[in-house]
Structures are given as C-alpha cells and as structure tokens.
PyMOL Python script that loads the backbone (N, CA, C, O; Angstrom):
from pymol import cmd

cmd.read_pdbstr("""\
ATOM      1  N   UNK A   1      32.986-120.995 -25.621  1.00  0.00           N
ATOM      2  CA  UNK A   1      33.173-121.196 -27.028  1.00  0.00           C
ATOM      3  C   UNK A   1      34.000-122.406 -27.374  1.00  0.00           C
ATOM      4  O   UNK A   1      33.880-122.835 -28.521  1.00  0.00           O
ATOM      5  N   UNK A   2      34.946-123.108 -26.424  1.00  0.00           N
ATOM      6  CA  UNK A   2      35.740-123.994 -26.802  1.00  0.00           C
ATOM      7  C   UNK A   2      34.593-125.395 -27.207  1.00  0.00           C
ATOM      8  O   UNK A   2      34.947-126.095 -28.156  1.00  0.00           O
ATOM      9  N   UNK A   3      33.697-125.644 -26.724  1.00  0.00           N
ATOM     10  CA  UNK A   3      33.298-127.118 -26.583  1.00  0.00           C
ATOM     11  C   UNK A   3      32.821-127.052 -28.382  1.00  0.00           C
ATOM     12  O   UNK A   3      32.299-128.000 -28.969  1.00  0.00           O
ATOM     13  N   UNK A   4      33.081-125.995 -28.881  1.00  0.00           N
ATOM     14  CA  UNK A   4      32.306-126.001 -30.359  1.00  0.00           C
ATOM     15  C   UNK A   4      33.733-126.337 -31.143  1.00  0.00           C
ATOM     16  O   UNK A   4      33.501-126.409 -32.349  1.00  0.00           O
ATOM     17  N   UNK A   5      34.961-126.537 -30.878  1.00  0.00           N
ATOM     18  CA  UNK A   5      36.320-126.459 -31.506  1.00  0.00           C
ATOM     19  C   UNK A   5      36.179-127.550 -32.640  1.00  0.00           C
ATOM     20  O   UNK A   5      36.108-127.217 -33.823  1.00  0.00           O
ATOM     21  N   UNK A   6      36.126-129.377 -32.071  1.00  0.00           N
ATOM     22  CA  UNK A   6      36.200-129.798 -32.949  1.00  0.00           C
ATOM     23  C   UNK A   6      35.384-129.868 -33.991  1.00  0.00           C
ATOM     24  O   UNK A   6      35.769-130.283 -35.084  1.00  0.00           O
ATOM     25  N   UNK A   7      33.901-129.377 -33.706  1.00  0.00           N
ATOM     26  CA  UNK A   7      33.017-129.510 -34.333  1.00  0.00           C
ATOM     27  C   UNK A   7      33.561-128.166 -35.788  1.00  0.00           C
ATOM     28  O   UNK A   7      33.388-128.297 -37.000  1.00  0.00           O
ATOM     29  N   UNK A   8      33.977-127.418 -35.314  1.00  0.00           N
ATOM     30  CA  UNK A   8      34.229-126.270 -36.482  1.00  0.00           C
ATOM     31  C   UNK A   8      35.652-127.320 -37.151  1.00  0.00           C
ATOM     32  O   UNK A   8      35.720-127.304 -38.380  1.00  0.00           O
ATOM     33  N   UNK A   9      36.502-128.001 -36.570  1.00  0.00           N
ATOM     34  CA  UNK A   9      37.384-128.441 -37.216  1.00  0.00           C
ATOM     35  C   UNK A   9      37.086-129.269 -38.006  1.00  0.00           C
ATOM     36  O   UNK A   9      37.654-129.150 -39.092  1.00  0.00           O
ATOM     37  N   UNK A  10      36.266-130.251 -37.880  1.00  0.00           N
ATOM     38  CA  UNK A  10      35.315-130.916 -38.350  1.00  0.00           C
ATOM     39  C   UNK A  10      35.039-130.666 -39.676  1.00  0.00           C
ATOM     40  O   UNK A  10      35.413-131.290 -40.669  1.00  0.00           O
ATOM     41  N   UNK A  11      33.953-129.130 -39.533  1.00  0.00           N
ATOM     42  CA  UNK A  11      33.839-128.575 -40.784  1.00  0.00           C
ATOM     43  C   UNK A  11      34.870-127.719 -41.845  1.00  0.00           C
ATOM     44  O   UNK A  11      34.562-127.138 -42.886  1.00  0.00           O
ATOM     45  N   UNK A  12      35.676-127.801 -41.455  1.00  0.00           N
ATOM     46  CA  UNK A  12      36.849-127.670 -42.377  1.00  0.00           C
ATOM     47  C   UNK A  12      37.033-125.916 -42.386  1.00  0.00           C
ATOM     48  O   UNK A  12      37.289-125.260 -43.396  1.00  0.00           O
ATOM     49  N   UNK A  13      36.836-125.369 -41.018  1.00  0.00           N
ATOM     50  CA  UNK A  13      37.096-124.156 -40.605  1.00  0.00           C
ATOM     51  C   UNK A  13      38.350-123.853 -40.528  1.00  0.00           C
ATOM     52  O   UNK A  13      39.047-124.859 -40.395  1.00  0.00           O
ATOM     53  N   UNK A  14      39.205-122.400 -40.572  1.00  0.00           N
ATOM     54  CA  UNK A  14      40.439-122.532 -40.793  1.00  0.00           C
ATOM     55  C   UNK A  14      41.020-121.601 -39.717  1.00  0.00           C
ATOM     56  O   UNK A  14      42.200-121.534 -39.373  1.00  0.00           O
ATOM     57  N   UNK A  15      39.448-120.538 -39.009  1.00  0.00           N
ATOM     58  CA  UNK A  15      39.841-119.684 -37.748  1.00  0.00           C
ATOM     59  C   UNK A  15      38.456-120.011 -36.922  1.00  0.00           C
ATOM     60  O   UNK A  15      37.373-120.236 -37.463  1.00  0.00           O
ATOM     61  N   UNK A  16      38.628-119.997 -35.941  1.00  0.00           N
ATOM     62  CA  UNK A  16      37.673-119.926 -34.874  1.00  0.00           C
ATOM     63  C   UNK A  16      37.967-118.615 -33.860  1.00  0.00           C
ATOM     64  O   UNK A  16      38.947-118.315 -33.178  1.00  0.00           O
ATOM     65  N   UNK A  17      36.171-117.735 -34.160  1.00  0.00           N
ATOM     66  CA  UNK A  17      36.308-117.044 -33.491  1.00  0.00           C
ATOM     67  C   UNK A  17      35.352-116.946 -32.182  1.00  0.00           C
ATOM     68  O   UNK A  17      34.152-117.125 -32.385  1.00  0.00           O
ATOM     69  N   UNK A  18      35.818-116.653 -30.734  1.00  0.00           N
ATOM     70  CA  UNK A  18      34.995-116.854 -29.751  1.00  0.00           C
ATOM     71  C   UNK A  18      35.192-115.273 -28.824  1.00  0.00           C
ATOM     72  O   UNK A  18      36.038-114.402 -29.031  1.00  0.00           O
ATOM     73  N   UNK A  19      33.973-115.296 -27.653  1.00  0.00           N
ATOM     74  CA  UNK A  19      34.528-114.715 -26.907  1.00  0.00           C
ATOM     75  C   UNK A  19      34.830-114.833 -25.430  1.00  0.00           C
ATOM     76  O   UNK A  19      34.599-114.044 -24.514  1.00  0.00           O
ATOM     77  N   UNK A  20      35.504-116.225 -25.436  1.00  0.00           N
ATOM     78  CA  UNK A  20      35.262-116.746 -24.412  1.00  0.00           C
ATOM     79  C   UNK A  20      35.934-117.934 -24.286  1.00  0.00           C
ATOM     80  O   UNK A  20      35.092-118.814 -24.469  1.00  0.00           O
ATOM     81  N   UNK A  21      37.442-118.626 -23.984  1.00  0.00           N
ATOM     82  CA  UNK A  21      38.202-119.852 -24.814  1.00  0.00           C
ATOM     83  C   UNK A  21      39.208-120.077 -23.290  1.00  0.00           C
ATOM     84  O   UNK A  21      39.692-119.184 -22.594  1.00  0.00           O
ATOM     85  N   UNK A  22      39.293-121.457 -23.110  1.00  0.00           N
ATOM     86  CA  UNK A  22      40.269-121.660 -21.927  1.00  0.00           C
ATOM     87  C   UNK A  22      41.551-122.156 -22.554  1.00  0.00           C
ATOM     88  O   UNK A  22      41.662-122.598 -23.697  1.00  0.00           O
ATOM     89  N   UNK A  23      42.795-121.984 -21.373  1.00  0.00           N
ATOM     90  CA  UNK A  23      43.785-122.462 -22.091  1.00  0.00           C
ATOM     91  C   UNK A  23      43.908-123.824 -22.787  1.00  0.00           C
ATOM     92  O   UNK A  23      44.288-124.056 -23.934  1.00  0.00           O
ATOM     93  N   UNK A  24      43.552-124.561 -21.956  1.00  0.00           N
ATOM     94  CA  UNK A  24      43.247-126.253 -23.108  1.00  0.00           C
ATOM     95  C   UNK A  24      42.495-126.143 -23.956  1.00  0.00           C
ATOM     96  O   UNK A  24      42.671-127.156 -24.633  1.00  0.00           O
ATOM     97  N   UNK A  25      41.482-125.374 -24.552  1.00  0.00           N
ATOM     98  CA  UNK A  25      40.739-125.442 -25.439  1.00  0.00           C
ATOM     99  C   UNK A  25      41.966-124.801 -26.331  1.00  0.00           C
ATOM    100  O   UNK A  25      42.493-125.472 -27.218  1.00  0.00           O
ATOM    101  N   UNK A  26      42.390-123.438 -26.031  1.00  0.00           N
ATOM    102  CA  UNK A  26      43.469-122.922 -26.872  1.00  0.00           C
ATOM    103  C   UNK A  26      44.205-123.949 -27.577  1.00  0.00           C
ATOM    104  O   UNK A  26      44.219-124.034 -28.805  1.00  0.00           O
ATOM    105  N   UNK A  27      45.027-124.997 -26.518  1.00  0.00           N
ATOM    106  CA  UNK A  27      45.851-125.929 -26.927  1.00  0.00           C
ATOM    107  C   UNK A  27      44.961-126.776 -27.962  1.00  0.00           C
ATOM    108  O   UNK A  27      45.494-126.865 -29.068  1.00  0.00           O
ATOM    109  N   UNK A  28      43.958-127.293 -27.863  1.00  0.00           N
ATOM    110  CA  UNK A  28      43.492-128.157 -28.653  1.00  0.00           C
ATOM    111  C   UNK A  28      43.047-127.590 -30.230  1.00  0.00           C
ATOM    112  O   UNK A  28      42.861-128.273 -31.237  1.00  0.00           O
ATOM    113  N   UNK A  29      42.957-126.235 -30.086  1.00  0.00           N
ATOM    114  CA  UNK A  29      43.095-125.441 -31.257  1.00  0.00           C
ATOM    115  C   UNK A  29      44.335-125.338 -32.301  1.00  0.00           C
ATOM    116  O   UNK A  29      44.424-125.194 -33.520  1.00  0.00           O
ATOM    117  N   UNK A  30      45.441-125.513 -30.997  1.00  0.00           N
ATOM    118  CA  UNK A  30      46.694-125.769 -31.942  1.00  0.00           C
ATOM    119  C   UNK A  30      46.857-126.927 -32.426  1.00  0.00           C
ATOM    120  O   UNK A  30      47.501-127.025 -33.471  1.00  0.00           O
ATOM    121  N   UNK A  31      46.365-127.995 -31.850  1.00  0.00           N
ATOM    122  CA  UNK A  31      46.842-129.235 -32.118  1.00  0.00           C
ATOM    123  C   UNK A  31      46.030-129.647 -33.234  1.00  0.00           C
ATOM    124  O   UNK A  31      46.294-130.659 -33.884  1.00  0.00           O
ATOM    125  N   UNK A  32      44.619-128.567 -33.582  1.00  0.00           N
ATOM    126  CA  UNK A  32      43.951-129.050 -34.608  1.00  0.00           C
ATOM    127  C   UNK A  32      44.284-128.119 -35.920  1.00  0.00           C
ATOM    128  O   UNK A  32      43.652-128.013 -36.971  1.00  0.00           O
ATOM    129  N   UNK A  33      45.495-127.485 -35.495  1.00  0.00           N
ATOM    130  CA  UNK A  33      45.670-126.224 -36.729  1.00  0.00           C
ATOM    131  C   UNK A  33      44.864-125.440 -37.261  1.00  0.00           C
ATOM    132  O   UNK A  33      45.041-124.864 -38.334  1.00  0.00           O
ATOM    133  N   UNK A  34      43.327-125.305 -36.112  1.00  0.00           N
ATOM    134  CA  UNK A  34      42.958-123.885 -36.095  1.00  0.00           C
ATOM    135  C   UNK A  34      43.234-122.771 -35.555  1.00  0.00           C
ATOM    136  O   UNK A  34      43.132-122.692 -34.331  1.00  0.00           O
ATOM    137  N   UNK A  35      43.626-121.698 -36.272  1.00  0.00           N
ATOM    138  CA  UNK A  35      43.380-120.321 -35.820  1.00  0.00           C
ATOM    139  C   UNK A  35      42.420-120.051 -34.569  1.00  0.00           C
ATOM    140  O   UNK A  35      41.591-120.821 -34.083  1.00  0.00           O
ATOM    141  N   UNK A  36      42.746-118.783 -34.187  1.00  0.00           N
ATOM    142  CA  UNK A  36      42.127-118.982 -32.976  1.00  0.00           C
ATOM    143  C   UNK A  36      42.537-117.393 -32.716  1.00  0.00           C
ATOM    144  O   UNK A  36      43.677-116.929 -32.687  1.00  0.00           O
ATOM    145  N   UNK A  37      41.106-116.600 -32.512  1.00  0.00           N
ATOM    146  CA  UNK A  37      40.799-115.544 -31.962  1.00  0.00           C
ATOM    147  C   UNK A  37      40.124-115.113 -31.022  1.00  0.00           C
ATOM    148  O   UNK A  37      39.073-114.578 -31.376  1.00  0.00           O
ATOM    149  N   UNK A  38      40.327-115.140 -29.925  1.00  0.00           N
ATOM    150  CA  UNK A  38      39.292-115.086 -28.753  1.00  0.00           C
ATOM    151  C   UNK A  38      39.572-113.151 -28.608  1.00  0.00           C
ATOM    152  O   UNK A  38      40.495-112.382 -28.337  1.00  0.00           O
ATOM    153  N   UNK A  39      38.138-113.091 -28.982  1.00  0.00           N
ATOM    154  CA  UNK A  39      37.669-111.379 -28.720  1.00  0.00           C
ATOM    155  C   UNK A  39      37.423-111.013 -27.299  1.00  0.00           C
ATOM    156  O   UNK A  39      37.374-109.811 -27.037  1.00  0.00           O
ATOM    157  N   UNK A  40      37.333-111.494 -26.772  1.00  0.00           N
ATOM    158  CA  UNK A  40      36.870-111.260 -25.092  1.00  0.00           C
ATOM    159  C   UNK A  40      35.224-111.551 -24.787  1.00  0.00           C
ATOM    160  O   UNK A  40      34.788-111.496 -25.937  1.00  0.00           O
ATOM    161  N   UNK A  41      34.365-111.754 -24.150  1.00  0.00           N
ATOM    162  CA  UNK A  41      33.434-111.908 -23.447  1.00  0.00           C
ATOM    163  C   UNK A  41      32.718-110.518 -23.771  1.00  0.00           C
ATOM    164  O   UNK A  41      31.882-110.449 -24.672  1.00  0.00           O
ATOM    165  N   UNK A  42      32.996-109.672 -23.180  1.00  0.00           N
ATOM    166  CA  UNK A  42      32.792-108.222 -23.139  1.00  0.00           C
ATOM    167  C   UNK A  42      32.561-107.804 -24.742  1.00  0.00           C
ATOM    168  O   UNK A  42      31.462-107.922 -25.285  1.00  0.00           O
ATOM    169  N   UNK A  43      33.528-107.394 -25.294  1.00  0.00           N
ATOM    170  CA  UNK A  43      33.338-107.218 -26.983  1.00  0.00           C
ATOM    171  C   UNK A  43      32.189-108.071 -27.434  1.00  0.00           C
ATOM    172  O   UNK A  43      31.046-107.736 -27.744  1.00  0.00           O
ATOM    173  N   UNK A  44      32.823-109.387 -27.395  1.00  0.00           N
ATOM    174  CA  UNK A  44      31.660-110.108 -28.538  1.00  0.00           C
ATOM    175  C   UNK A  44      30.522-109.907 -28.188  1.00  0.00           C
ATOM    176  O   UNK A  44      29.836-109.764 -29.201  1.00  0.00           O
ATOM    177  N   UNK A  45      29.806-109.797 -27.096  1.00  0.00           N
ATOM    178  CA  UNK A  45      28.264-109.373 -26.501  1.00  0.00           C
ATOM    179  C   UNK A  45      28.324-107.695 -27.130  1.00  0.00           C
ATOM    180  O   UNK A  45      27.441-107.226 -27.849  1.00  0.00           O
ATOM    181  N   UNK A  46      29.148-107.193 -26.832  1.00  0.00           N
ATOM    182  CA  UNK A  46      28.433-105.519 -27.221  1.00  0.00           C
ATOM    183  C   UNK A  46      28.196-105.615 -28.459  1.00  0.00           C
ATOM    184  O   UNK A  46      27.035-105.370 -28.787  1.00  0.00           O
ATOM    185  N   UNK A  47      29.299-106.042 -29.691  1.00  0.00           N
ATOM    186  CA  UNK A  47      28.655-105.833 -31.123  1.00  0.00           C
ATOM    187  C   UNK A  47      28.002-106.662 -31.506  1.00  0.00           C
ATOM    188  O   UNK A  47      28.054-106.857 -32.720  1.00  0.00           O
ATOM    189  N   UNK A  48      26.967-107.653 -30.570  1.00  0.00           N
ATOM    190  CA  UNK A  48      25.626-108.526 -30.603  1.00  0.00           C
ATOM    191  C   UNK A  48      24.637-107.748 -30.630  1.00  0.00           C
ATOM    192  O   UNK A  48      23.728-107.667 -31.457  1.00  0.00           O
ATOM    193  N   UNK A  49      24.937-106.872 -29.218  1.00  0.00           N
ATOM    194  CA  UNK A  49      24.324-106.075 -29.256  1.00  0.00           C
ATOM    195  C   UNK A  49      23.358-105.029 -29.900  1.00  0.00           C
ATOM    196  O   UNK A  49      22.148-104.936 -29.695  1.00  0.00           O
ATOM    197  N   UNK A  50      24.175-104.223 -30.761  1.00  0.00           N
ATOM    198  CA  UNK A  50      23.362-103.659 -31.448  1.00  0.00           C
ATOM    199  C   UNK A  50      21.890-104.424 -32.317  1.00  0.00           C
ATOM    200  O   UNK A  50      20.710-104.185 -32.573  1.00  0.00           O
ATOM    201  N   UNK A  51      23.074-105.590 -32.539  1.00  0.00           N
ATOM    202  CA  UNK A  51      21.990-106.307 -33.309  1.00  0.00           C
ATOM    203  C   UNK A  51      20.351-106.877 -32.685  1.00  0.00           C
ATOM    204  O   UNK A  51      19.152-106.862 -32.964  1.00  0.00           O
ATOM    205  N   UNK A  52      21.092-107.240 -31.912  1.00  0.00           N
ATOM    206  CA  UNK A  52      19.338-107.548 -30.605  1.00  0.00           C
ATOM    207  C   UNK A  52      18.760-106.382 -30.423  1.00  0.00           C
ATOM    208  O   UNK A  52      17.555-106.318 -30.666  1.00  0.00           O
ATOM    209  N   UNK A  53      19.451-105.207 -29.964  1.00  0.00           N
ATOM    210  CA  UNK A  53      18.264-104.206 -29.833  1.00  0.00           C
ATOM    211  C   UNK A  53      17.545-103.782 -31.063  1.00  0.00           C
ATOM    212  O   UNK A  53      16.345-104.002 -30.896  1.00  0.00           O
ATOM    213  N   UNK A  54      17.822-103.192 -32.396  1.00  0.00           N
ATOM    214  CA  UNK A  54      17.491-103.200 -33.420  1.00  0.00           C
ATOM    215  C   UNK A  54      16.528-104.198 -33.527  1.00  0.00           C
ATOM    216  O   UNK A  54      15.381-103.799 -33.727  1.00  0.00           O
ATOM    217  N   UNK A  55      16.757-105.708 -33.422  1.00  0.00           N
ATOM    218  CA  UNK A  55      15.515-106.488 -33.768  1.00  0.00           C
ATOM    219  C   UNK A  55      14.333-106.093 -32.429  1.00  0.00           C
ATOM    220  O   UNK A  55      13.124-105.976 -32.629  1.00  0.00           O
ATOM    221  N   UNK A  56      14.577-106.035 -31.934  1.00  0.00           N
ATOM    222  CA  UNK A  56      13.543-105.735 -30.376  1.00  0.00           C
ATOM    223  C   UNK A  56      12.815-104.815 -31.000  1.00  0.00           C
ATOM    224  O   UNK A  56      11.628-105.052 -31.224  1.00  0.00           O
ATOM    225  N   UNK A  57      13.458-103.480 -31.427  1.00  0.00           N
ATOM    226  CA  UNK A  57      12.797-102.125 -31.660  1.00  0.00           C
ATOM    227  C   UNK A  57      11.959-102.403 -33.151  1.00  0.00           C
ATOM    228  O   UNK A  57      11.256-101.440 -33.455  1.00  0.00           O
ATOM    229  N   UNK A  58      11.920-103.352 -33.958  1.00  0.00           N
ATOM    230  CA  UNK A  58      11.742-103.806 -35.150  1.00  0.00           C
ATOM    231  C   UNK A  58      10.125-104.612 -34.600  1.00  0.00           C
ATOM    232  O   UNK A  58       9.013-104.283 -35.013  1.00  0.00           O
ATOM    233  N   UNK A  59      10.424-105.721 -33.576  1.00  0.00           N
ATOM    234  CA  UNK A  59       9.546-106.173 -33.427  1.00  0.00           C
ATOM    235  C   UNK A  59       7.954-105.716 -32.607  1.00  0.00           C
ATOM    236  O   UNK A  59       6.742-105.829 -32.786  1.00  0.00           O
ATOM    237  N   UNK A  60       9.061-105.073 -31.502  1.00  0.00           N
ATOM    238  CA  UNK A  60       8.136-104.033 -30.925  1.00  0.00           C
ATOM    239  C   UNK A  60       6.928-103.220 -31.663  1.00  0.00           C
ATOM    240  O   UNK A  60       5.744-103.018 -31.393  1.00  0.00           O
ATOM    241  N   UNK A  61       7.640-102.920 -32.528  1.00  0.00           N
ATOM    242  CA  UNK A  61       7.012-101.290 -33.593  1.00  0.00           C
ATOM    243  C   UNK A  61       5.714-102.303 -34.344  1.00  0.00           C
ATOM    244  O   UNK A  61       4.658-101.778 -34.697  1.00  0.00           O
ATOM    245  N   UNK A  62       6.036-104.140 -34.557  1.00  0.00           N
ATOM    246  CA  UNK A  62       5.141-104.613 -35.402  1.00  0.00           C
ATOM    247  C   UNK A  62       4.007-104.967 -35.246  1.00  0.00           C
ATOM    248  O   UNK A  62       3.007-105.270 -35.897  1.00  0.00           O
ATOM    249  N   UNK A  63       4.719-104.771 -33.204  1.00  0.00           N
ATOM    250  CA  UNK A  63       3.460-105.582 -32.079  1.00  0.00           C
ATOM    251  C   UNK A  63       2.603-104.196 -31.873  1.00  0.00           C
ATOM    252  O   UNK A  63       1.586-104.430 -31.220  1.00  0.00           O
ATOM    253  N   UNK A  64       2.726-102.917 -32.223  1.00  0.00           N
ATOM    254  CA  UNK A  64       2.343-101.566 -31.918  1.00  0.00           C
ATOM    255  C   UNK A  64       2.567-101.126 -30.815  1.00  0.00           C
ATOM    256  O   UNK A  64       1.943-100.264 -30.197  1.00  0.00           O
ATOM    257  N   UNK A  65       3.876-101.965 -30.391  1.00  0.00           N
ATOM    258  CA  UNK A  65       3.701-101.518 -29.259  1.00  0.00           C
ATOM    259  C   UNK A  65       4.932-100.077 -28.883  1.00  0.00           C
ATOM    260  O   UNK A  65       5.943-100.009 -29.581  1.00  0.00           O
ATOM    261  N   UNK A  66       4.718 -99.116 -27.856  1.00  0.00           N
ATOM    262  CA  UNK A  66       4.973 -98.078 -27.847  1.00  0.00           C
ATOM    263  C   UNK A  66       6.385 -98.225 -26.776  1.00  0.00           C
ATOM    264  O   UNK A  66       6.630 -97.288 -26.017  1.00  0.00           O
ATOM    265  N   UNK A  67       7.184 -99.339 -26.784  1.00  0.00           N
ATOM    266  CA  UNK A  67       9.123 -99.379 -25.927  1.00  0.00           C
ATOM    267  C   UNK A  67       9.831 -98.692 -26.564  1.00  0.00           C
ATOM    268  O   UNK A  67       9.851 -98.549 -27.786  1.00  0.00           O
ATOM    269  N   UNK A  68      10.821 -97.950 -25.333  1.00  0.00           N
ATOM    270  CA  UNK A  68      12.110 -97.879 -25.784  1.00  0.00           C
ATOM    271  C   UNK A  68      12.928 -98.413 -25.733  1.00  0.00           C
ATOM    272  O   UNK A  68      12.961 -98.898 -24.602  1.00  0.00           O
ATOM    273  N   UNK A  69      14.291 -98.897 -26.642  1.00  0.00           N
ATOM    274  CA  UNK A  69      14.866-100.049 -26.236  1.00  0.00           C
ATOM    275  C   UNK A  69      16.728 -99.167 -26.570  1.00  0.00           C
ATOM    276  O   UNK A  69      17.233 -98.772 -27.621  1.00  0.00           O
ATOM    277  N   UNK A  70      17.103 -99.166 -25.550  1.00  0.00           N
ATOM    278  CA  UNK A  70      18.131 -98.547 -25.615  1.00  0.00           C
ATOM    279  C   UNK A  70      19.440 -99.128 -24.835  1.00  0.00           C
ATOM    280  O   UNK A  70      19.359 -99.694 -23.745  1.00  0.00           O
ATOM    281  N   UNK A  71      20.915 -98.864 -25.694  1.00  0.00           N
ATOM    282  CA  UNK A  71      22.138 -99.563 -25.287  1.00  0.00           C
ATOM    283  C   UNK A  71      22.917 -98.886 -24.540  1.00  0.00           C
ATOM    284  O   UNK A  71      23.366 -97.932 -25.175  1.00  0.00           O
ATOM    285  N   UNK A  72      23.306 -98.929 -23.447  1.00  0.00           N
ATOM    286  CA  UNK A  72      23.880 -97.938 -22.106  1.00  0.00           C
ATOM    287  C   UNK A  72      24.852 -98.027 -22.825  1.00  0.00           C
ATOM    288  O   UNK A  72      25.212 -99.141 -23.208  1.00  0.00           O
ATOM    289  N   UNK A  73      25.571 -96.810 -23.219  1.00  0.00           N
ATOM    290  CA  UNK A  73      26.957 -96.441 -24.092  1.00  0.00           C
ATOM    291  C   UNK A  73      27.903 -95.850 -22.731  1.00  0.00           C
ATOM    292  O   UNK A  73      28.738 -95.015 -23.076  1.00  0.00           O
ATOM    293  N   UNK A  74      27.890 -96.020 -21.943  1.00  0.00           N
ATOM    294  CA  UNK A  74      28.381 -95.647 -21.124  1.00  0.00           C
ATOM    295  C   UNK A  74      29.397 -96.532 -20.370  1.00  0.00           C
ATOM    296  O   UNK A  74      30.396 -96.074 -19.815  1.00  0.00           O
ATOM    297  N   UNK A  75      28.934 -98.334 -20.407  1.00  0.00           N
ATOM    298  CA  UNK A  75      29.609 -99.437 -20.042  1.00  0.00           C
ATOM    299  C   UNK A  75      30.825 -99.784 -20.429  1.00  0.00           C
ATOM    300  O   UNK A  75      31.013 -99.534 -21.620  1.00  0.00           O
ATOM    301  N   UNK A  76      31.905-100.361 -19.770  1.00  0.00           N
ATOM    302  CA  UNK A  76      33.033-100.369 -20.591  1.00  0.00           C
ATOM    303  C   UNK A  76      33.324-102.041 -19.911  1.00  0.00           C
ATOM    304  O   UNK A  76      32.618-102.577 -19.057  1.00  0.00           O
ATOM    305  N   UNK A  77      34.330-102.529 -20.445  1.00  0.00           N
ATOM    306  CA  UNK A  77      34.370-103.709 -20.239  1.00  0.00           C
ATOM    307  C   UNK A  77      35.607-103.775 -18.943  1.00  0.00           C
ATOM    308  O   UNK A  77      36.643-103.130 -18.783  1.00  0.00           O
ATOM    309  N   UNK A  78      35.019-104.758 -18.218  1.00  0.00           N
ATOM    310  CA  UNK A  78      35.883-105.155 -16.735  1.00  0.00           C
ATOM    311  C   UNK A  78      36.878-105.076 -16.587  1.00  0.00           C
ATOM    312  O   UNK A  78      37.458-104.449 -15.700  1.00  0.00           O
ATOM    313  N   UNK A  79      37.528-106.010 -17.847  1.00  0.00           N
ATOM    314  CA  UNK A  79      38.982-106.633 -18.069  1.00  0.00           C
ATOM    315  C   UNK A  79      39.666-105.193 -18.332  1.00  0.00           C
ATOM    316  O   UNK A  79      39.108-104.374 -19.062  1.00  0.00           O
ATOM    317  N   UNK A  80      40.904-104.921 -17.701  1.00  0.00           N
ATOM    318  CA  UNK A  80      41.705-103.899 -18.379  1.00  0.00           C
ATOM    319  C   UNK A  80      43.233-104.460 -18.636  1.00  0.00           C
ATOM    320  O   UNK A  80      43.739-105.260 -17.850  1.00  0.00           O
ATOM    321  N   UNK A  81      43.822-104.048 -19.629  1.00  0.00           N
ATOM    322  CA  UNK A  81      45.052-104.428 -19.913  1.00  0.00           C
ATOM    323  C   UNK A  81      46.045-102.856 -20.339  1.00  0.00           C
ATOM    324  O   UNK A  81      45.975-101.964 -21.185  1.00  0.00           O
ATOM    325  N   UNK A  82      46.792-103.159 -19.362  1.00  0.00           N
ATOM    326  CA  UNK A  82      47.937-101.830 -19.311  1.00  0.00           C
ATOM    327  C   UNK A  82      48.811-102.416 -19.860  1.00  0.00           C
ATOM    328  O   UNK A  82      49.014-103.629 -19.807  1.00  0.00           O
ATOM    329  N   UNK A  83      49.745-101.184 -20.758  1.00  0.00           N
ATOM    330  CA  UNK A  83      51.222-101.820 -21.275  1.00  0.00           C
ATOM    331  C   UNK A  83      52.126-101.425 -20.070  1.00  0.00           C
ATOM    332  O   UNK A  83      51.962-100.605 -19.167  1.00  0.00           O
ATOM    333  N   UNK A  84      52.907-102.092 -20.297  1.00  0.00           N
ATOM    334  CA  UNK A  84      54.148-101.907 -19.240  1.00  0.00           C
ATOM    335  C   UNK A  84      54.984-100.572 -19.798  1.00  0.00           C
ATOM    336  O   UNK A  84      55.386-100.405 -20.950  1.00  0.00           O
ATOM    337  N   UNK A  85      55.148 -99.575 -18.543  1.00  0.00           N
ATOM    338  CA  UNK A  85      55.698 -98.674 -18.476  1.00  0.00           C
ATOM    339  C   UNK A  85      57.202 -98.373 -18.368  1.00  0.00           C
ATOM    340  O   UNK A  85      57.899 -97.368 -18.504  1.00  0.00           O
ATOM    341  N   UNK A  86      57.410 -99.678 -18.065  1.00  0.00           N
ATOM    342  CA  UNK A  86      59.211 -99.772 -17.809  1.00  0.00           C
ATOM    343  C   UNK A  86      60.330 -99.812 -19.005  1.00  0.00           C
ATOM    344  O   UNK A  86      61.528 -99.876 -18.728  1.00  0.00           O
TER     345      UNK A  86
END
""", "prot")
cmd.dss("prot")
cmd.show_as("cartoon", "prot")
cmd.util.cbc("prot")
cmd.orient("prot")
C-alpha cells in the first residue's frame, strides 16, 4: 500500500488507509502529514471479502450457472498480538 502514499497526498487526502505499509513508507506518511492506518493484511482481505463472494454468487446465478461460493469462517488471521501480563 505504501507506493500509492504520495499519490493520495497528492490528492489532497488527509488519512491513508492500507493493509499492508513498511516502516519508511510510515515515515514518509509523517513527513507528508498524512494519517495513516494500516489495518493489517489479514483484515483488509476478509472484509473484501464478503464483497467478492457476493459478486461471484451474483454473477454466477446470471451465467445460470448452478456454484457454491462460500467464505471459510473458520480462518483467523496469523499475526497474533498479546498484551503484556506483567
């Protein structure tokens, strides 16, 4: 998501949201006084998600054709972050 930074600064964006941002891109976010939300990799694909399957099952149904198109709710994302217990 970073290589899109200046281009949103550019357009006179005031947060950039990604799911997916390295620390120099971070920095160059500050230095351009955008905001900056990086959702994770994981997140931003799942609530895509819904949206792609929905169109699949939309298009499918137009082609007559007879798929199921379904989202494994079961997946959880890689990254884990524990609070400190101490």
């Amino acid at each position: 998501g970073g290589s899109e930074l200046s281009h949103a600064s550019g357009k006179g964006a005031d947060l950039y949201v990604t799911g997916d941002i390295r620390h120099h891109e971070a920095l160059m976010a500050r230095s351009l006084g955008l905001a900056l939300i990086d959702a994770g990799h994981f997140n931003m694909e799942r609530a895509a998600m819904h949206v792609f399957a929905d169109h699949l099952r939309d298009r499918f149904k137009e082609m007559g054709c007879d798929i199921i198109v379904e989202i494994f709710k079961d997946e959880s994302a890689p990254m884990r972050y524990l609070a400190n217990k101490a």
